[in-house]
MDTraj code that builds the backbone (N, CA, C; nanometers):
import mdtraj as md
import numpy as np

residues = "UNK UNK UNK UNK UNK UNK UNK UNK UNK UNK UNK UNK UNK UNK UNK UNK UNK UNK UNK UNK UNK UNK UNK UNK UNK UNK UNK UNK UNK UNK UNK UNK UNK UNK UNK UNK UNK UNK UNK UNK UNK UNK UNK UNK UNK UNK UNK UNK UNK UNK UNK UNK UNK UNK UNK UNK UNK UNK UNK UNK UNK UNK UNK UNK UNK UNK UNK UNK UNK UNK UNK UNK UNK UNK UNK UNK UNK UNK UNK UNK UNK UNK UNK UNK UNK UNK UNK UNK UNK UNK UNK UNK UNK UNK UNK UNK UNK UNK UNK UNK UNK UNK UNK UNK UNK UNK UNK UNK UNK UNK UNK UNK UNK UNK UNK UNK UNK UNK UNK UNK UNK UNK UNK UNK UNK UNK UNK UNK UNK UNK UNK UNK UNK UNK UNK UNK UNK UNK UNK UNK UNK UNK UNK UNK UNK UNK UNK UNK UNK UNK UNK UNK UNK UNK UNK UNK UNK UNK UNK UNK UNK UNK UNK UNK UNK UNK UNK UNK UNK UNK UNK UNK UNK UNK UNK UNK UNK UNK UNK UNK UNK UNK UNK UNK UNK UNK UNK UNK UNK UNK UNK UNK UNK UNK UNK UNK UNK UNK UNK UNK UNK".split()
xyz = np.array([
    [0.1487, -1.8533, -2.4438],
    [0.0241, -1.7769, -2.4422],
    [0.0458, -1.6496, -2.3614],
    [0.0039, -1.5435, -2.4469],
    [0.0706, -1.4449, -2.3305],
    [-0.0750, -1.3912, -2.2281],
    [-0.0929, -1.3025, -2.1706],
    [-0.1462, -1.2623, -2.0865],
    [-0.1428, -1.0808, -2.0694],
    [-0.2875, -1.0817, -2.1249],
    [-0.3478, -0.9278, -2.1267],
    [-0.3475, -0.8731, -1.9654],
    [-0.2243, -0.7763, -1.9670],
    [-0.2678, -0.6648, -1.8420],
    [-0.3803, -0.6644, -1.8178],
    [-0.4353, -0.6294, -1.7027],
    [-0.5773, -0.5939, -1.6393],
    [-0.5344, -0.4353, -1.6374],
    [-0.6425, -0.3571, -1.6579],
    [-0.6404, -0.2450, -1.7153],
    [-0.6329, -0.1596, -1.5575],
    [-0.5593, -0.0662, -1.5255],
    [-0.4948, -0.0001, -1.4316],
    [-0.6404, 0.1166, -1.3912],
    [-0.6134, 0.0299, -1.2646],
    [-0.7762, 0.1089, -1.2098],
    [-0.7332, 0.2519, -1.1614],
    [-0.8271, 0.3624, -1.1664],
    [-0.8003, 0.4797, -1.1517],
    [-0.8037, 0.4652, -0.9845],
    [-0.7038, 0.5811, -0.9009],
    [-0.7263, 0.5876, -0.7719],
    [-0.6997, 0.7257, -0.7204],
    [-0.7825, 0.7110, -0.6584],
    [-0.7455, 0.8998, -0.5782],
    [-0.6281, 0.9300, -0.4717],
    [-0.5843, 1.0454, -0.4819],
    [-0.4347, 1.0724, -0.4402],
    [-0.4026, 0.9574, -0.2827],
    [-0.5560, 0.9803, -0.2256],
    [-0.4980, 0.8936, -0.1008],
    [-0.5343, 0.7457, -0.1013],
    [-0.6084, 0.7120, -0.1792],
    [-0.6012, 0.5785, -0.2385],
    [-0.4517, 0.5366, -0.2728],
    [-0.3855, 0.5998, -0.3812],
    [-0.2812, 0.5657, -0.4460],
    [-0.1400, 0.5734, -0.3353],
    [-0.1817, 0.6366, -0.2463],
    [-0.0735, 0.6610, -0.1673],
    [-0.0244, 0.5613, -0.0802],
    [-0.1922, 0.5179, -0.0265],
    [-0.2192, 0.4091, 0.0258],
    [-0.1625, 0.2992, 0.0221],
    [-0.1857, 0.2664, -0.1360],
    [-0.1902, 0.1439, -0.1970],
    [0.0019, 0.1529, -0.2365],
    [0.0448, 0.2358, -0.2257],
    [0.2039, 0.2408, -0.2142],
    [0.2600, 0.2208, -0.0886],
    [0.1998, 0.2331, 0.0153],
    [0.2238, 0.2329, 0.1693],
    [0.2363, 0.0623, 0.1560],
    [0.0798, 0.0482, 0.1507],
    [0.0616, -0.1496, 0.1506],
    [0.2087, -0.1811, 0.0734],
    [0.2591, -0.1797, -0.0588],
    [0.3641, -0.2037, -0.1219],
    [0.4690, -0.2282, -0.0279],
    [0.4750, -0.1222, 0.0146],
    [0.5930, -0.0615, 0.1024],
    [0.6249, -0.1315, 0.2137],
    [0.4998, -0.1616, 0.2790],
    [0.5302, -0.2796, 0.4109],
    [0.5422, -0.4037, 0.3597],
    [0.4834, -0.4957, 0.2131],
    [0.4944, -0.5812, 0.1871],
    [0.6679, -0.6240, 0.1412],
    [0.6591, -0.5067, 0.0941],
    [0.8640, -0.5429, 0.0866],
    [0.9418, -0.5751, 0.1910],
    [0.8771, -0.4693, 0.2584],
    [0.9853, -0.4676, 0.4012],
    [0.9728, -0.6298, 0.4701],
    [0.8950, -0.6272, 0.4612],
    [0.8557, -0.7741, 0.5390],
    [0.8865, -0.8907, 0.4346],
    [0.8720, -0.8781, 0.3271],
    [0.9200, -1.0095, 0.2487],
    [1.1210, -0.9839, 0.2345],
    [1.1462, -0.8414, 0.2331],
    [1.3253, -0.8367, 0.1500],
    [1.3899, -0.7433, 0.2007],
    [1.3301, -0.6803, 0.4091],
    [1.3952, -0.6354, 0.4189],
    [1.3864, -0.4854, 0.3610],
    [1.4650, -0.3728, 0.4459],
    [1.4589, -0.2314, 0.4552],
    [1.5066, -0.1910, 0.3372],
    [1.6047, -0.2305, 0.2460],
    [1.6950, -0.1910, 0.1676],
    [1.6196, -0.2093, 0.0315],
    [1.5093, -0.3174, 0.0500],
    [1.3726, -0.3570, -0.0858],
    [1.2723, -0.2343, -0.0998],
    [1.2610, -0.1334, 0.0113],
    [1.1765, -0.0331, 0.0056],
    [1.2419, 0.1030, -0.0757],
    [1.2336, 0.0362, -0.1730],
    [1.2395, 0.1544, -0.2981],
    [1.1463, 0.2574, -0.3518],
    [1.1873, 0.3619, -0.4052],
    [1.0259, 0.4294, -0.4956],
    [0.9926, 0.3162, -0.6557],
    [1.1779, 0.2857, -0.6991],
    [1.1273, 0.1886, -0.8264],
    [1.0505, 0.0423, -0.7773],
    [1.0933, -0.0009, -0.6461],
    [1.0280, -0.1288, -0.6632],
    [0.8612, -0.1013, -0.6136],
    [0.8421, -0.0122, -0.5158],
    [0.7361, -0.0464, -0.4836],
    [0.6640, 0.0269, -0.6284],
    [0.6632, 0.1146, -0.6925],
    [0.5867, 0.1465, -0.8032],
    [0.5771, 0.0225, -0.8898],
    [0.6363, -0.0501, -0.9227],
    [0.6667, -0.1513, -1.0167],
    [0.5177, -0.2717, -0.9730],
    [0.5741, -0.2736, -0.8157],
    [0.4187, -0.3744, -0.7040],
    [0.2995, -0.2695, -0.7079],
    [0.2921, -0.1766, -0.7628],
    [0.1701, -0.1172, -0.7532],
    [0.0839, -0.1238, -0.8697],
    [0.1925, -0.1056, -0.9624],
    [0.1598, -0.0468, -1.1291],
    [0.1165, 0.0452, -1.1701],
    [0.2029, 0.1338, -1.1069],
    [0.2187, 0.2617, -1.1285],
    [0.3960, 0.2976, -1.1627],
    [0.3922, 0.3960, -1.2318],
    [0.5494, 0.4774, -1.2697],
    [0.6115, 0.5341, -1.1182],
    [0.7171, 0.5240, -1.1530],
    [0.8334, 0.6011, -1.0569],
    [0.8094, 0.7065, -1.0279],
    [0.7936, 0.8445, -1.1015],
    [0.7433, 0.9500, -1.0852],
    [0.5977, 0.9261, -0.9724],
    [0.4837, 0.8831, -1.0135],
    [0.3718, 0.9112, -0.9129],
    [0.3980, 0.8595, -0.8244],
    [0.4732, 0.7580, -0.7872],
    [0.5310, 0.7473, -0.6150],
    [0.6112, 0.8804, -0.5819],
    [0.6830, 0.9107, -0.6712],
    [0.7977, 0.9979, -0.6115],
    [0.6958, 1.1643, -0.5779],
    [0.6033, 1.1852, -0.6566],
    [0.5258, 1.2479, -0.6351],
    [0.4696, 1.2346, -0.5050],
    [0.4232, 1.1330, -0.4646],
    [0.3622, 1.1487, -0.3167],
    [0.4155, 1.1712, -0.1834],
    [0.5148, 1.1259, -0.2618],
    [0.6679, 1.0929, -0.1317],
    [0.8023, 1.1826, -0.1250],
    [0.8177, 1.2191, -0.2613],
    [0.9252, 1.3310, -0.2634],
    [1.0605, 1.2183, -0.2489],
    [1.0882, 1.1800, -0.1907],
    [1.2140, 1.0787, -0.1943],
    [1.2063, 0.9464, -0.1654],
    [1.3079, 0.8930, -0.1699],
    [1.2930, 0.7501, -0.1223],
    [1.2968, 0.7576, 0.0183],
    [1.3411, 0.8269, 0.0401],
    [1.3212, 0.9101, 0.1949],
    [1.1893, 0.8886, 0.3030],
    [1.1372, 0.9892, 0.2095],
    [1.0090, 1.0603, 0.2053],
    [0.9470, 0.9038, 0.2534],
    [0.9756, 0.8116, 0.1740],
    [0.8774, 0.7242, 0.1379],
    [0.8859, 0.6282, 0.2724],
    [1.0121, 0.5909, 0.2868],
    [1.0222, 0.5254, 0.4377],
    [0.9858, 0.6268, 0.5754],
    [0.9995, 0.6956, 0.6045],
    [0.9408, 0.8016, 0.7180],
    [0.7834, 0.8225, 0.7468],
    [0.7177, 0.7910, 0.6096],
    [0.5984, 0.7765, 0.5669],
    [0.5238, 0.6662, 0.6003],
    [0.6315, 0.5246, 0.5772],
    [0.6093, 0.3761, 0.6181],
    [0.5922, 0.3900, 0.7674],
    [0.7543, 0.4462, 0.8311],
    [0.7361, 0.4084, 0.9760],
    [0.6212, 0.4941, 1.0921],
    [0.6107, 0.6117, 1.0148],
    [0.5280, 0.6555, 1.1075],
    [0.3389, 0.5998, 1.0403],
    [0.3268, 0.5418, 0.9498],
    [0.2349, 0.4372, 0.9338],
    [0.2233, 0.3674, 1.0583],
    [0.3770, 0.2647, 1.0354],
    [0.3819, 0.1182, 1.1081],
    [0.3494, 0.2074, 1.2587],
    [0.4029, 0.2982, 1.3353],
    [0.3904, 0.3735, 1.4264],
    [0.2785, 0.4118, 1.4490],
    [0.2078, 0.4522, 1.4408],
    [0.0395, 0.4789, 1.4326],
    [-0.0660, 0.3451, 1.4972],
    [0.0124, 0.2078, 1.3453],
    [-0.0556, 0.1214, 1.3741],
    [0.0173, -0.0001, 1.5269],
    [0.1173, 0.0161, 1.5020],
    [0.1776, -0.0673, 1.6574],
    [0.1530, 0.0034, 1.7545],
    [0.1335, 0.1219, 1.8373],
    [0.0730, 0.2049, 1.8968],
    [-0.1429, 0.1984, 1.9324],
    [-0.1603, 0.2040, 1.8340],
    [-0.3243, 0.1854, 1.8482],
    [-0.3128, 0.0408, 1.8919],
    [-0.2679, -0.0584, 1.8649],
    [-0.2810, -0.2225, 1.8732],
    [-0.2316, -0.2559, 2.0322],
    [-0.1402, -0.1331, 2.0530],
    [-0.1213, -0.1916, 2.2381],
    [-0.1981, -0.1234, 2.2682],
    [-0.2286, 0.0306, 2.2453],
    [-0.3233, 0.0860, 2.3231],
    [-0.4251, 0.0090, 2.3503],
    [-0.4967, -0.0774, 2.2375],
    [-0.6009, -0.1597, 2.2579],
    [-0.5751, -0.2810, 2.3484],
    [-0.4463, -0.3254, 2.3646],
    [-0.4253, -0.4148, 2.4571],
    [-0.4342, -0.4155, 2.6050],
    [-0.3635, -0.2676, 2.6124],
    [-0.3487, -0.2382, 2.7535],
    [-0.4991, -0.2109, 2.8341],
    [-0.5635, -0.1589, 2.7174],
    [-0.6994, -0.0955, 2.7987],
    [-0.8236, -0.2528, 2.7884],
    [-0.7647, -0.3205, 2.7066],
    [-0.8383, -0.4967, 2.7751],
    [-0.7813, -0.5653, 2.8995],
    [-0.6429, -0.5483, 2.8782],
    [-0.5725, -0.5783, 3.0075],
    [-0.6393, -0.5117, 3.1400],
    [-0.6272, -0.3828, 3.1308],
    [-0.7023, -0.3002, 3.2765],
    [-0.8381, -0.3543, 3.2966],
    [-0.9302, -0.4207, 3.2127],
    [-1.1075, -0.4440, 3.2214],
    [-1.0781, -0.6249, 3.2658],
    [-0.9483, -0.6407, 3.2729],
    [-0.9580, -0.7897, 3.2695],
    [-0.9405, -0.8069, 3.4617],
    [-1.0095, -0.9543, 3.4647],
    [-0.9770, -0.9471, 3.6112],
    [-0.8946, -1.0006, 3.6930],
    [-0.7724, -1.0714, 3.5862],
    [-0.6683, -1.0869, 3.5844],
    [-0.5489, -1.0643, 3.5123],
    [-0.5384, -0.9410, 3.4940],
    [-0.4282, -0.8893, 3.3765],
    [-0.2943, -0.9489, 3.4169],
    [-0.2425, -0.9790, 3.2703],
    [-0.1212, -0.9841, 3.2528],
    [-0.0270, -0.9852, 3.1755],
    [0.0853, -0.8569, 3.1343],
    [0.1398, -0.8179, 3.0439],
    [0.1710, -0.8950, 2.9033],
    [0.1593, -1.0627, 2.9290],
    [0.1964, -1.1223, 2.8038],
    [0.1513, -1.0687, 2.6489],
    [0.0105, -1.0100, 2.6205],
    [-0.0251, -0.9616, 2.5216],
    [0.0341, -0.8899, 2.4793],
    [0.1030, -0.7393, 2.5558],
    [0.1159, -0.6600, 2.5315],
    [0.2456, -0.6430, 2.4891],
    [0.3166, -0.7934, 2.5502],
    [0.4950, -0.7720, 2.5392],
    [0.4806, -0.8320, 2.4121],
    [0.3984, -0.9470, 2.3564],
    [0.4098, -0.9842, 2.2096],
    [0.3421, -0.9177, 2.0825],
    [0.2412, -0.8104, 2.1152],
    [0.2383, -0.7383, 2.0372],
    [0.3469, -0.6054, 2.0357],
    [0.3949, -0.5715, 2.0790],
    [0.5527, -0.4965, 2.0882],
    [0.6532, -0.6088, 1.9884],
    [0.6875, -0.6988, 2.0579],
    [0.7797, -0.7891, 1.9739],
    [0.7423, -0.8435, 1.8648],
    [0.6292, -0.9003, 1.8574],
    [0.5679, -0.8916, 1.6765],
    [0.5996, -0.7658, 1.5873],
    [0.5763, -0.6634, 1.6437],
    [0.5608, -0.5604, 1.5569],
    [0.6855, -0.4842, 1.5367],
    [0.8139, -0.4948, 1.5962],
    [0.9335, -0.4388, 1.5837],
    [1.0427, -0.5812, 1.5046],
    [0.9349, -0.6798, 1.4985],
    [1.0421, -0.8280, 1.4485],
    [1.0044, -0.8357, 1.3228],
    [0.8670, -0.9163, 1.3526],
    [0.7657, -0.9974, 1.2279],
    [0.7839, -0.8402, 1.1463],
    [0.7115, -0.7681, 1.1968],
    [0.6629, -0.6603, 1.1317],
    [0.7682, -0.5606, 1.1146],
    [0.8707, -0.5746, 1.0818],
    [1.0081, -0.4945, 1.0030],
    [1.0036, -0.3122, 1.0622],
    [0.9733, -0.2931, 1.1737],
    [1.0011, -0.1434, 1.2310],
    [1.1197, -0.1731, 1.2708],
    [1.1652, -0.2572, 1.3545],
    [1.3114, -0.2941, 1.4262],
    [1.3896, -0.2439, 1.2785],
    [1.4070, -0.3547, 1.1891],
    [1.4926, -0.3398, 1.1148],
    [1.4892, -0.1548, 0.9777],
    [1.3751, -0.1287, 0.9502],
    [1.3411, -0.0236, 0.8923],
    [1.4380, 0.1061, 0.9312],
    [1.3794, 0.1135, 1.1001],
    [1.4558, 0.2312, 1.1609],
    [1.5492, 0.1664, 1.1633],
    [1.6449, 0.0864, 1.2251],
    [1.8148, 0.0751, 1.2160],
    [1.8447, 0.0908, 1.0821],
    [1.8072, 0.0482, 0.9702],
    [1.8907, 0.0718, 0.8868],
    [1.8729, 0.1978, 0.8384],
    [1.7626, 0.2642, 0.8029],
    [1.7840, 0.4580, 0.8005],
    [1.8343, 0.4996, 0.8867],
    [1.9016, 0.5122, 1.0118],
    [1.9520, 0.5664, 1.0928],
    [2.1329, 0.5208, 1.0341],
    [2.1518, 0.3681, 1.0003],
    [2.2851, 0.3519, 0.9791],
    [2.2981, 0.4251, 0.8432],
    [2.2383, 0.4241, 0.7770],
    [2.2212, 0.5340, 0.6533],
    [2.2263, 0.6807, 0.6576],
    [2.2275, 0.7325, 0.7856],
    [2.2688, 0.9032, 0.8238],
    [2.1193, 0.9343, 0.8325],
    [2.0063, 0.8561, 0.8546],
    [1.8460, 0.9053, 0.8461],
    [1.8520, 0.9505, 0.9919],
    [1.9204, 1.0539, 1.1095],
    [1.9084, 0.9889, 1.2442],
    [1.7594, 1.0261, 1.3182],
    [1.7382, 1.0949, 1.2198],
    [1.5340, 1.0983, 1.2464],
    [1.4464, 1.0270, 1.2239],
    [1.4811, 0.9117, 1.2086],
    [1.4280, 0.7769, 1.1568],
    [1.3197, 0.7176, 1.2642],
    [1.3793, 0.7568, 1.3847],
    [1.2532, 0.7264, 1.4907],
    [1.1892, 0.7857, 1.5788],
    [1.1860, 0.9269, 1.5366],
    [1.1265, 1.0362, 1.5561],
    [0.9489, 1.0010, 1.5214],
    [0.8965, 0.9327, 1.4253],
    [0.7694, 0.8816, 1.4481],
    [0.7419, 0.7920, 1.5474],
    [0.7873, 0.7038, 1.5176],
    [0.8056, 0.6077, 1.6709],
    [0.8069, 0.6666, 1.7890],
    [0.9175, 0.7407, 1.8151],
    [0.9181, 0.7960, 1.9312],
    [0.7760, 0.8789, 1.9850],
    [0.7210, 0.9814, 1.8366],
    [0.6746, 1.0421, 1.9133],
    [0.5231, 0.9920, 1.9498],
    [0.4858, 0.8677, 1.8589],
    [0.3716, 0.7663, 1.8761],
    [0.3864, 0.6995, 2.0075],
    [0.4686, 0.6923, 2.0327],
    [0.4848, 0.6166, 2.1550],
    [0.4884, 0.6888, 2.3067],
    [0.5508, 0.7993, 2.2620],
    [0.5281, 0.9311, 2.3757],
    [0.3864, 0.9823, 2.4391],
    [0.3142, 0.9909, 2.2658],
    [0.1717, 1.0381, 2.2869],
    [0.0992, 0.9105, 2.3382],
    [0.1425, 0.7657, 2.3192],
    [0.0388, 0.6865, 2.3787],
    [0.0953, 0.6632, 2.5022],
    [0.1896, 0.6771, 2.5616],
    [0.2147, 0.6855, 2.6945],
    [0.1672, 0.8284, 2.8042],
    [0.1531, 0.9132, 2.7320],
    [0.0915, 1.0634, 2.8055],
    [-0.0721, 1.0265, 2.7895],
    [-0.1191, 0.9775, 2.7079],
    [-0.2849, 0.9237, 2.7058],
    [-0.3427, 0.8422, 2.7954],
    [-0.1924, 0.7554, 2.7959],
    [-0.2079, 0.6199, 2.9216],
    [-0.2379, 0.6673, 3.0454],
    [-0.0858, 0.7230, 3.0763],
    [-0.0368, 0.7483, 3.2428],
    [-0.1650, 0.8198, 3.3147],
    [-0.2293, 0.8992, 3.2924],
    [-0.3380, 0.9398, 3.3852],
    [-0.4362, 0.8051, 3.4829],
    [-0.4283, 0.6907, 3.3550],
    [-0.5213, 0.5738, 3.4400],
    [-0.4647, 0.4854, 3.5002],
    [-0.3028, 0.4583, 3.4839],
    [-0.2177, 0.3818, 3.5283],
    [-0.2376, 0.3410, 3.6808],
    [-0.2624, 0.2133, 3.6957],
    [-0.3085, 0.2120, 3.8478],
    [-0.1371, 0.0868, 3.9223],
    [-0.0784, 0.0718, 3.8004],
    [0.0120, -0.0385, 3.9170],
    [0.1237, 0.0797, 3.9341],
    [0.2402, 0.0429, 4.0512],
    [0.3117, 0.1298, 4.1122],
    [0.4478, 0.1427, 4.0213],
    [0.4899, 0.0392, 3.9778],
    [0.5780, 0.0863, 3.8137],
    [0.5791, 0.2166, 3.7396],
    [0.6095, 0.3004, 3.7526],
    [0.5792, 0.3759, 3.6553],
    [0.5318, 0.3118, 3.4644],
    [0.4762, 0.3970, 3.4217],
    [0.4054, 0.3400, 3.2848],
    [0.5834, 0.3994, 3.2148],
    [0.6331, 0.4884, 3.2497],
    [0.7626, 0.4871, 3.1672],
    [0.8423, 0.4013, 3.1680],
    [0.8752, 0.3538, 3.3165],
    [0.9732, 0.2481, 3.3363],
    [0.9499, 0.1348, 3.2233],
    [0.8149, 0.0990, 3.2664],
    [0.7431, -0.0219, 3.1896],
    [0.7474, -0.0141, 3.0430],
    [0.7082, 0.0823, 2.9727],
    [0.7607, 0.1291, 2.8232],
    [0.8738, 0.1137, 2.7632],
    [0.9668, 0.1904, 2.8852],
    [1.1530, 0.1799, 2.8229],
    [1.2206, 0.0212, 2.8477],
    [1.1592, -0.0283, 2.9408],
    [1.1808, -0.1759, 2.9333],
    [1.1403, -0.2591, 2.7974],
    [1.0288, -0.2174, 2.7878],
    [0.9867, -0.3361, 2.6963],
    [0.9998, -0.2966, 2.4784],
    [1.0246, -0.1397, 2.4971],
    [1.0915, -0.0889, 2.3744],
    [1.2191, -0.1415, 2.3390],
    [1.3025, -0.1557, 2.4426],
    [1.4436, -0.1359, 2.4508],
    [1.4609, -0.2857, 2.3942],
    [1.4013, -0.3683, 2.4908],
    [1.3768, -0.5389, 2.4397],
    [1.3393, -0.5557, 2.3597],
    [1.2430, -0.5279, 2.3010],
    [1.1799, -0.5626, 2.1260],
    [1.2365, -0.5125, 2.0453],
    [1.2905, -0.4094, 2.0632],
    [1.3908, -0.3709, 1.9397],
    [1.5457, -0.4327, 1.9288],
    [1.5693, -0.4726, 2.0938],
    [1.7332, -0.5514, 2.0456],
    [1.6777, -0.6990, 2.0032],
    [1.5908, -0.7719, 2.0310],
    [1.5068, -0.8953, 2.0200],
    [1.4893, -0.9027, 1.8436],
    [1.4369, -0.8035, 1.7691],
    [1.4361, -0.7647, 1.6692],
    [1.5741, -0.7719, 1.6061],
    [1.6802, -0.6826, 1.6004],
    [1.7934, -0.6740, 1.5542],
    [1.8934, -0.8050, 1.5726],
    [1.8994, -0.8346, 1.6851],
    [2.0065, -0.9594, 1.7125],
    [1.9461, -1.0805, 1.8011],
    [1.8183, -1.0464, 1.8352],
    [1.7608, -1.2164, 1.8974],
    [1.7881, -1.3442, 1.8211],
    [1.7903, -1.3319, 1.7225],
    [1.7835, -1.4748, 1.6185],
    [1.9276, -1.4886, 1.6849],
    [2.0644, -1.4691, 1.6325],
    [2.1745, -1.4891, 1.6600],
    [2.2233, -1.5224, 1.7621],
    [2.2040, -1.4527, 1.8356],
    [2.2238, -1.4378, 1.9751],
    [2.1970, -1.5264, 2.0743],
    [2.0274, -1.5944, 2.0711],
    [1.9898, -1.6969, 2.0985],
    [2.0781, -1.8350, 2.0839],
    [2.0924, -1.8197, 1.9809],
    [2.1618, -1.9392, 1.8933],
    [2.3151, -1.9697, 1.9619],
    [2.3685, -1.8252, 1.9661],
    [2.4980, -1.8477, 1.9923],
    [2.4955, -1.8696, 2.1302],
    [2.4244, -1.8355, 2.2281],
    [2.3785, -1.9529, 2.3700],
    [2.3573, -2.0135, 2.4226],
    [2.2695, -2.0629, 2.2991],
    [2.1813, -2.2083, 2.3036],
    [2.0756, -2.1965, 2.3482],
    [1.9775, -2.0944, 2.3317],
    [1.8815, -2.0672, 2.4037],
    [1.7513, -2.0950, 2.3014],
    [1.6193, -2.0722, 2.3659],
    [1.5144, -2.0947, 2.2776],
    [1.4810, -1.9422, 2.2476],
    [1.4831, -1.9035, 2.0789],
    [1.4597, -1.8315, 2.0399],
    [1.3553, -1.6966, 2.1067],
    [1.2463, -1.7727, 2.1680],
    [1.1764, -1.6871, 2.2404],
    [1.2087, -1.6451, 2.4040],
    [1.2652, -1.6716, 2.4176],
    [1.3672, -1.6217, 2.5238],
    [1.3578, -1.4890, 2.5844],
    [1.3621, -1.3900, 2.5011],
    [1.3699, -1.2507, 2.4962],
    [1.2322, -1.2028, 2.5549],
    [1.1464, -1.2627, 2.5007],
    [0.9988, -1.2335, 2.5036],
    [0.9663, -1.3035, 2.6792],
    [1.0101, -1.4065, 2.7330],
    [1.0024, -1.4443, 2.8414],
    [1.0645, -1.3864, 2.8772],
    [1.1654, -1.3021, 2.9029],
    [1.1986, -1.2499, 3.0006],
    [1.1440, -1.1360, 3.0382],
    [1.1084, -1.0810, 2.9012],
    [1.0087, -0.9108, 2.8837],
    [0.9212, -0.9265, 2.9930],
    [0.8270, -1.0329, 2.9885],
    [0.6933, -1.0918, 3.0601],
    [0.7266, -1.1015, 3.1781],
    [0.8322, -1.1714, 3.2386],
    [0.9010, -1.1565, 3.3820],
    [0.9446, -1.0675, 3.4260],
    [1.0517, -1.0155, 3.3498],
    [1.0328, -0.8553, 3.4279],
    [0.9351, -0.7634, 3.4404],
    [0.8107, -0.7364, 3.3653],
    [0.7343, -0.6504, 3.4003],
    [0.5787, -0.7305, 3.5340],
    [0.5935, -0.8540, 3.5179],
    [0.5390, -0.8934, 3.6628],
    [0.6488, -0.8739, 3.7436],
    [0.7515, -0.8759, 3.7563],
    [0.8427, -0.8858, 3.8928],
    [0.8374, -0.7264, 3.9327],
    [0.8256, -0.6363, 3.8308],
    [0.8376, -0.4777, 3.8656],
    [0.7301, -0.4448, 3.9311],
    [0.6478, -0.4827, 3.8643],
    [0.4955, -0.5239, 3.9290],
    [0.5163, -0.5306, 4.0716],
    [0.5124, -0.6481, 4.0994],
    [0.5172, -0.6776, 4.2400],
    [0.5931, -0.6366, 4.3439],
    [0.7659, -0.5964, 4.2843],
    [0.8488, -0.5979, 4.3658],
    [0.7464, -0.3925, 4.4517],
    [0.7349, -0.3457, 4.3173],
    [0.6918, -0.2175, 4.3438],
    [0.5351, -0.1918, 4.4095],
    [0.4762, -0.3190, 4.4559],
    [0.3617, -0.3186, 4.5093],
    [0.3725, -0.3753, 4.6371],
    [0.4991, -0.3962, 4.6578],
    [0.5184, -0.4701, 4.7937],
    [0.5227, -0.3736, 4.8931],
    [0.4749, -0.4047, 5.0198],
    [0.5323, -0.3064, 5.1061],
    [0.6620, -0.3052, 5.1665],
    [0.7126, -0.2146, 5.1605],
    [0.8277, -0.1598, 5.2333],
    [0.9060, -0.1254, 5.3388],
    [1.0448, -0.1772, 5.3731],
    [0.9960, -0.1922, 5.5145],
    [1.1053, -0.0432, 5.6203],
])
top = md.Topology()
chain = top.add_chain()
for i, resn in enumerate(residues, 1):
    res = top.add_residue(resn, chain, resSeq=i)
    for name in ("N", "CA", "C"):
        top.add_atom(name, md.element.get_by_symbol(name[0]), res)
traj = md.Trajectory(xyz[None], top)
C-alpha cells in the first residue's frame, strides 16, 4: 500500500531556515558532525538541495550557522543559570557545570567545532568564542565571589569540551565513573571559591 506525500507546506525564508537549523542539530546529535550535510538535511526537511544551499551558501555556511545557533542557545541557558544561582541562598556551581557539559557532549558543539577545525574550518569557534566572551563581559560587572568570572569560565570550557571529545574513553581506560569529569568541574570551582575567599596570611 503505498503512501501519499503530505503536501509540502509553504514557509517563509526564516521559517525555512529555521526548520533546516532544527534538521541540522537533529543530525548532529543522532550521526555526528560529518551527517550535517546541505543533501541530508534538505532531504529531513523536504525541501531540494539548492534552497538549503540558498540560505547557507555552503555546507560551510551551514555548520557556522548551526554553531553559532547552538552558541546563542548554550550561552542564554547558563546565563539563566548563573543569575538563579546569585538569587539563591545557597548557590552552587553544579547547574551550571552540567549545563556546560550537556551542551558541548549530549548536545554535539564539542564534537561540531573539532571536527570543522580538523577540516581546515579554524574559525569554527569564533561563534562560541565570541558568545561566550559577550556573556562573560555582561556577567563580570555583578560577579561578587573572589575567582575571577574568567578564571571560572576557562576552567569549566576547557573541561566540557575535553569531557566531550575524549571523556567516554578515557574514563574507561582508568576505570573511572564516566561522570568523573563533571565532579571534578564542581570541585574545583567550590575549592577556587573558597581557597580565594579565604583570608590571607
Amino acid at each position: 500500500m503505498s503512501v501519499t506525500p503530505l503536501p509540502r507546506r509553504r514557509l517563509s525564508p526564516e521559517a525555512s531556515r529555521d526548520a533546516a537549523l532544527d534538521a541540522a542539530r537533529a543530525l548532529l546529535v543522532e550521526s555526528g558532525p560529518q551527517a550535517v550535510t546541505l543533501k541530508a538535511v534538505a532531504a529531513r526537511i523536504g525541501r531540494t538541495h539548492a534552497n538549503v544551499l540558498h540560505h547557507f551558501g555552503s555546507a560551510y555556511g551551514l555548520q557556522q550557522a548551526l554553531i553559532a545557533r547552538m552558541a546563542g542557545f548554550i550561552t542564554s541557558t547558563i546565563r539563566a543559570a548563573v543569575l538563579r544561582q546569585r538569587g539563591a541562598p545557597d548557590p552552587h556551581p553544579g547547574e551550571v557545570v552540567d549545563l556546560a557539559f550537556d551542551a558541548f557532549d549530549a548536545g554535539g558543539a564539542g564534537a561540531l567545532a573539532s571536527w570543522m577545525i580538523l577540516s581546515g574550518n579554524e574559525d569554527a569557534l569564533d561563534p562560541i568564542l565570541t558568545a561566550i566572551r559577550d556573556l562573560v563581559d555582561e556577567l563580570a560587572p555583578d560577579h561578587r565571589d573572589p575567582q575571577p568570572l574568567e578564571d571560572e569560565t576557562l576552567t569549566l570550557v576547557l573541561m566540557a569540551l575535553g569531557d566531550a571529545l575524549f571523556g567516554a574513553p578515557l574514563t574507561r581506560a582508568l576505570g573511572l565513573p564516566r561522570e568523573r569529569a563533571r565532579v571534578l568541574a564542581r570541585a574545583m570551582l567550590v575549592v577556587g571559591r573558597d581557597e580565594a575567599s579565604s583570608p590571607r596570611a
